[in-house]
N, C-alpha and C positions, 0 to 999 in steps of 0.2 A: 443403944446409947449413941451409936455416928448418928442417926435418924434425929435425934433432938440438937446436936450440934444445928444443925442446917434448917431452914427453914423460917430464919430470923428478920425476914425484911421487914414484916409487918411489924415489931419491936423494938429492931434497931436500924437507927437512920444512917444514911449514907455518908461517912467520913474518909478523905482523903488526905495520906501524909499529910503533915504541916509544911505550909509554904513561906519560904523565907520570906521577913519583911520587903517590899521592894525598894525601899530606901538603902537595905542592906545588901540584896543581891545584885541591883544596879552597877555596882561597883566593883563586882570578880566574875569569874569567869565559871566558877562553880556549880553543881547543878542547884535548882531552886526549891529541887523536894526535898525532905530528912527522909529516913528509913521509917518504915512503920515498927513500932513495938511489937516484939511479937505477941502478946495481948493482944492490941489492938488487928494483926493481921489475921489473927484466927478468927474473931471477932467479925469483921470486914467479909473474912470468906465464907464464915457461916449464916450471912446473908443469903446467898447463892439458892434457888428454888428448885435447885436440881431438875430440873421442868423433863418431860419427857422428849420432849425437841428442843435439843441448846440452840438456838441461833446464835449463838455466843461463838461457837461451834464450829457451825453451819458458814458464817462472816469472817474469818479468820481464814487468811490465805492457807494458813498450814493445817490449818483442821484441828486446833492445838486440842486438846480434849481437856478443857477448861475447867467443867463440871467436877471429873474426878479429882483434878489437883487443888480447885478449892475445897470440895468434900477431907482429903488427908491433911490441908492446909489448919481445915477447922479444928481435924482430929489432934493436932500437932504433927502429925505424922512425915516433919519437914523432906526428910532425907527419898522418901518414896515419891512426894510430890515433886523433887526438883528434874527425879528418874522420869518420870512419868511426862514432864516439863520437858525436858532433853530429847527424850524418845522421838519427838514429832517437830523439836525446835532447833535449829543448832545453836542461835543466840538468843536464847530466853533475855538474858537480861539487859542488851540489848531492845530487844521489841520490845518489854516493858518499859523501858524509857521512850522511844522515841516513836513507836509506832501509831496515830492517830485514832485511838481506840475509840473516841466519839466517834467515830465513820464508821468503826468496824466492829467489833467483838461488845462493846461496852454500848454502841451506838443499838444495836440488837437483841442487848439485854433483856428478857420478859419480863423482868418485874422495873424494869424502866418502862417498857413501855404501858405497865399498868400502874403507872402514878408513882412510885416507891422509891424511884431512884435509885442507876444502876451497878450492880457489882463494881468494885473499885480493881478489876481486874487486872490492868496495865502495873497499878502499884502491890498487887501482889505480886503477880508473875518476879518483877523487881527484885522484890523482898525475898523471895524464894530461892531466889539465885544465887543476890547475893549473901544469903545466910549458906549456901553452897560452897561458895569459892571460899569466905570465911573458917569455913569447918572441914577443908580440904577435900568436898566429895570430888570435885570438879578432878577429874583423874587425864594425864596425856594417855593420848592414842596407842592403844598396844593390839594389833593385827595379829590375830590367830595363828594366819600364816602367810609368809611374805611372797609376793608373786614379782614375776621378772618385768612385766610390760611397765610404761613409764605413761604417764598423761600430760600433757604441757598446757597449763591454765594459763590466759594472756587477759590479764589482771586482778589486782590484788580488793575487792571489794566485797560486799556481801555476797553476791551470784558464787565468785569466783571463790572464796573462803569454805562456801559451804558445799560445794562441791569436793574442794579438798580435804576436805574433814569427811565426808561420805568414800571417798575414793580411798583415802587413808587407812579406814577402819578395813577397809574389803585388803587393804595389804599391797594395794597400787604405790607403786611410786610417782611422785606427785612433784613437779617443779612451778612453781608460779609468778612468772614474769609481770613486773610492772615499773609504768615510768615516773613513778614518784622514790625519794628516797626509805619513804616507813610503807607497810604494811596496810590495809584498811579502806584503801578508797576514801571516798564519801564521808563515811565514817570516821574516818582521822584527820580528813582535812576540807571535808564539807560542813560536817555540821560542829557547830559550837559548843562549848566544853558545859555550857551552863544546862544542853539538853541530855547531854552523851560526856562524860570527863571522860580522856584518852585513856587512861590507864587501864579504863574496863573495856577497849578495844586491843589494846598494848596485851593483856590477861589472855584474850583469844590467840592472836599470833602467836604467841610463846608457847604455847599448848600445840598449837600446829606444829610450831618451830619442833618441839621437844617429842611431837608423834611423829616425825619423819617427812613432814612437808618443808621443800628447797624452796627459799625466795631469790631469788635475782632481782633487786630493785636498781632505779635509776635507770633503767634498760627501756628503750624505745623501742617497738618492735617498728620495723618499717625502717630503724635509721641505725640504731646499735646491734640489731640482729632482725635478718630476714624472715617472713611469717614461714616462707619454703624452709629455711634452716630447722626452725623451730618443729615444721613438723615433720621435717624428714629424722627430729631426732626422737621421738616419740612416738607410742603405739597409737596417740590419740590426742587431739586438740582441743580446747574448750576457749571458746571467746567469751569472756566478761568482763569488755572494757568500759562498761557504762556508757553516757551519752555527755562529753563537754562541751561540747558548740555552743556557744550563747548564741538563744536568736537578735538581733540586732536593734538598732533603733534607725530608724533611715527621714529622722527630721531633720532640718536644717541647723549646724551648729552639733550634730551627735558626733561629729569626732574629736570635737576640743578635748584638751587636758580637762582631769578632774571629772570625767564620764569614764568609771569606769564598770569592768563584767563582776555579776558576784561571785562567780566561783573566785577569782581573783581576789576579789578583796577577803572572803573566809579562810583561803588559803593563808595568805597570808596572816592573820590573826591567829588561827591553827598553828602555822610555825613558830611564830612567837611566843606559844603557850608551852612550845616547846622548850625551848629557850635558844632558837635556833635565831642566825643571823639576819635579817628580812632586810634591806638594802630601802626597801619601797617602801615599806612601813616605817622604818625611821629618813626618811627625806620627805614623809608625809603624804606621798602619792597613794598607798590603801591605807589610811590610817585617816580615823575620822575625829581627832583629838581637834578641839576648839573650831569645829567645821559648822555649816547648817548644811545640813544631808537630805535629801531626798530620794528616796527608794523607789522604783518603778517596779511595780508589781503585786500580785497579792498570794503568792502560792507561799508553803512552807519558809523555800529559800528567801522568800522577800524580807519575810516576820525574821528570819536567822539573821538577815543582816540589819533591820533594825535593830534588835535589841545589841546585837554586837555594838554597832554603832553608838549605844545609848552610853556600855561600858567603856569603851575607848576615853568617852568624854566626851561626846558632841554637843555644842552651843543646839544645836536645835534638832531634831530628827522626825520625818515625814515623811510616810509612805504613800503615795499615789496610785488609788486603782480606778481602774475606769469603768468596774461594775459596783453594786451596791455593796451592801457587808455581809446580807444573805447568798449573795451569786458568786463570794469569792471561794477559791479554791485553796484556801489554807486550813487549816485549822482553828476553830472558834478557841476552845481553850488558849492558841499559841497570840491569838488576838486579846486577848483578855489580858493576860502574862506581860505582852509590850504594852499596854494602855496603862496598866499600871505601873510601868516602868520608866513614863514620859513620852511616847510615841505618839505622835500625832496622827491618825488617818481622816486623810483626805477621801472620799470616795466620791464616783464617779466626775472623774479627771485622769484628764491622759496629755502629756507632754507633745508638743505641737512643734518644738523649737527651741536653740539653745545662745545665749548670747557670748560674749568672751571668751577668752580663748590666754590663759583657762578659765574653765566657765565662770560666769558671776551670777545669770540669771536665765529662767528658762520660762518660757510661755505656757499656759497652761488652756486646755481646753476642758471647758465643765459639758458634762455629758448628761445623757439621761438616756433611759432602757426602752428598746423598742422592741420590733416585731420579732420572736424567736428565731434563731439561724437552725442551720442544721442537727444541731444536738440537741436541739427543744430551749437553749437558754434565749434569755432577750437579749437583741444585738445593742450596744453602745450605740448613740448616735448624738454626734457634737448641739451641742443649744446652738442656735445662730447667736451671733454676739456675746457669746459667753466666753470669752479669752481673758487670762490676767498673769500678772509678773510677777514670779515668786524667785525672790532671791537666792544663792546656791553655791555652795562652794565645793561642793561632794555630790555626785551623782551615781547610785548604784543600779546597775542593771538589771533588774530581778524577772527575767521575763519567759524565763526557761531554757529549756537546751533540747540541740535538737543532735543527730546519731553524727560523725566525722566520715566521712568518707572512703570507709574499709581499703574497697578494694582497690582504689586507685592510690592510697598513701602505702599500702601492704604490695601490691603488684601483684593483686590476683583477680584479675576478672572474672572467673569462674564463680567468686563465692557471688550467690545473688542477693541483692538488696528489694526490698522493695518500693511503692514508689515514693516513699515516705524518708527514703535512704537506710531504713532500721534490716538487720539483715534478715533476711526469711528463715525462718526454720519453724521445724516439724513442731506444733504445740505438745503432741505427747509424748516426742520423744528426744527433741529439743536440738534434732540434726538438722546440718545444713545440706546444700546443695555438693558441699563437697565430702569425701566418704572419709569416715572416722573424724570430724569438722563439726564441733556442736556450738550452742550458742545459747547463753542467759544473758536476763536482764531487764538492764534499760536498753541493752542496743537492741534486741528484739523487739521489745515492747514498746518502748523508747520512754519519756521520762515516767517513773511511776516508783512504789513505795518499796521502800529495804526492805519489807516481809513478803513482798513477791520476789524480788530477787534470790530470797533465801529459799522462798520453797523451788525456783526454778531450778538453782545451784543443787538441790537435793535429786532432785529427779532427774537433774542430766548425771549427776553422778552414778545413781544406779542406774540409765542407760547405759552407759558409759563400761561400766562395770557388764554387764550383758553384752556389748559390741565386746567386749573383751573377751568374754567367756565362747563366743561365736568363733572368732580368729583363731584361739588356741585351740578350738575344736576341729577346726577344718585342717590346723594344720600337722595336729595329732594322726589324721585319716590318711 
């Protein structure tokens, strides 16, 4: 009987939740999918070809076991799917929202790549989770049995959350230091409410909060408490403070008012979703109301701040990248989402110069693709005589980020970086150069996606948990 559930691609076509009008979602801050029926998700998951090799699977930083929780999905069998979902995820619903599954799990689908079009994966996972949190399976942390050692996690974001949730369940005492006021990283105040709404980030915290992980927020380490403090108070230290550094613009006219970083400007939009005070948002400095904006960049973070930009109210909004539309590094789906929301992309064009102060206008250089550089893409190369003047009242930085300067802001020269600034550590086992001193993320890795931070945050935490179990052994003898 499960065996007839499944097997349905050839019968039934690929349908994803309904997508708000974009006349209508333009204007909140809400996410743009509805929930699937659950009809229609069992429906959706009994697509799935069960294939003997998932690449679905296989693609998936966390190895999620995909197959089987569409197979109970199909069955109905919600409650074992979300277990099974959990097992191998810590924020299932989460990654259903926001993780680039054309690139990964969806993008590998087999019965996508044989003409059918692929499992609607991302939006079940979704679905599954939160029909979870709905129906109370979603249970806080209760440790078997509680152990004495302490671990001090130095920030609050995916890496570092999911670490504390692994470290938790083993009956670790968990503190987790960060310099924002809420919880979340990235998460709460990177990405916008329309990909990720807080609350279903706000749902994880509280669950931490209520399984025995301590926040310290607002804490700077390096300036409100020292990294040595910090670990002389702990059996163990885990660094997952991401990566903020905006890389820069070094053309003439890039320091005027009115250029400014997109963490900064999301941040602020984030706050305000809160209902918190934003000083710079109402004096109009990150706030793109009645502006013509243009976005430098084309990764995830570019597309977050155009459409933000779109909702605010911007008179005009354009993103500028100076590769084609197939060479950009965002997301196709999140390009489609802004095109239909008003977004204008410019491609192959790169900002050359900026005039006024605050800005008014900025120079533009029209580009085209040439000989591959070192990663195999084709390099940018300016047209001769291809400059023009696009007017501007808002400029957003979208251009990445690159690691802060650990060990010279903390005062530890010992922890080693390398030459990239990202800190080194062991890939299996997620240790640094200094002993009981681990390290997830983006600072290791440096910028890259919230499902690798979570599966790294996983496996330092059972490392982590094993250095533990080592110490108490030696000092037993």
């Amino acid at each position: 009987m499960a065996k007839q559930r499944m097997l349905k691609f050839v019968g039934t076509a690929k349908e994803m939740p309904e997508k708000r009008d974009a006349s209508v979602r333009s204007h909140d801050f809400n996410e743009i999918y509805r929930e699937f029926a659950d009809q229609k998700a069992a429906e959706q998951a009994g697509r799935c070809s069960q294939c003997g090799v998932p690449y679905c699977h296989t693609h998936c930083p966390l190895h999620n076991n995909i197959p089987d929780w569409l197979r109970l999905t199909a069955e109905g069998r919600l409650q074992e799917a979300y277990e099974l979902s959990q097992a191998t995820n810590t924020f299932p619903e989460i990654c259903g929202r926001i993780c680039p599954q054309d690139r990964l799990c969806e993008g590998n689908c087999v019965i996508e790549q044989s003409g059918h079009g692929t499992v609607t994966i991302g939006a079940i996972e979704k679905y599954i989770t939160d029909t979870a949190w709905d129906s109370g399976w979603v249970k806080a942390i209760k440790p078997a049995v509680e152990r004495p050692e302490s671990v001090g996690i130095i920030g609050a974001g995916p890496g570092g959350l999911a670490a504390a949730d692994v470290l938790r369940r083993a009956g670790v005492q968990v503190t987790v230091y960060d310099r924002y006021d809420r919880a979340g990283g990235l998460l709460t105040y990177g990405i916008p409410g329309f990909k990720l709404e807080k609350d279903v980030v706000m749902n994880r915290v509280k669950q931490l909060e209520e399984g025995g992980v301590e926040f310290v927020l607002n804490c700077n380490v390096g300036v409100d408490i020292s990294f040595d403090a910090i670990r002389g108070k702990h059996d163990a230290v885990l660094i997952a403070t991401g990566v903020y550094k905006t890389r820069d613009l070094r053309d003439p006219g890039a320091d005027a008012a009115g250029i400014v970083r997109a963490i900064d400007f999301l941040t602020a939009s984030n706050k305000k979703s809160f209902g918190d005070d934003v000083p710079e948002f109402e004096d109009g400095t990150l706030n793109a109301a009645g502006k013509r904006v243009v976005v430098i960049g084309g990764g995830d973070t570019a597309m977050d701040c155009v459409r933000t930009s779109i909702r605010q109210g911007a008179t005009s909004v354009k993103c500028l990248y100076r590769r084609d539309r197939a060479n950009m590094p965002g997301s196709q789906r999140e390009v489609q989402n802004a095109e239909e929301e008003g977004v204008e992309f410019v491609w192959m064009a790169a900002p050359v110069g900026f005039s006024g102060d605050p800005v008014t206008s900025m120079t533009v250089q029209r580009m085209k693709l040439g000989a591959p550089d070192a990663t195999g893409r084709q390099s940018p190369e300016p047209i001769e005589g291809g400059t023009y003047q696009e007017p501007v009242d808002l400029v957003i930085k979208a251009l990445g980020f690159e690691p802060e300067d650990l060990p010279t802001l903390w005062g530890v020269e010992a922890l080693t970086v390398t030459r990239w600034g990202t800190i080194k550590a062991d890939f299996g086992t997620h240790a640094t150069s200094l002993p009981g001193v681990y390290a997830v993320g983006d600072i290791v890795r440096g910028a890259s996606l919230v499902v690798w931070a979570i599966r790294d945050g996983r496996e330092a935490g059972a490392e982590i948990v094993k250095f533990l179990d080592g110490a108490a052994a030696v000092a037993a003898e």
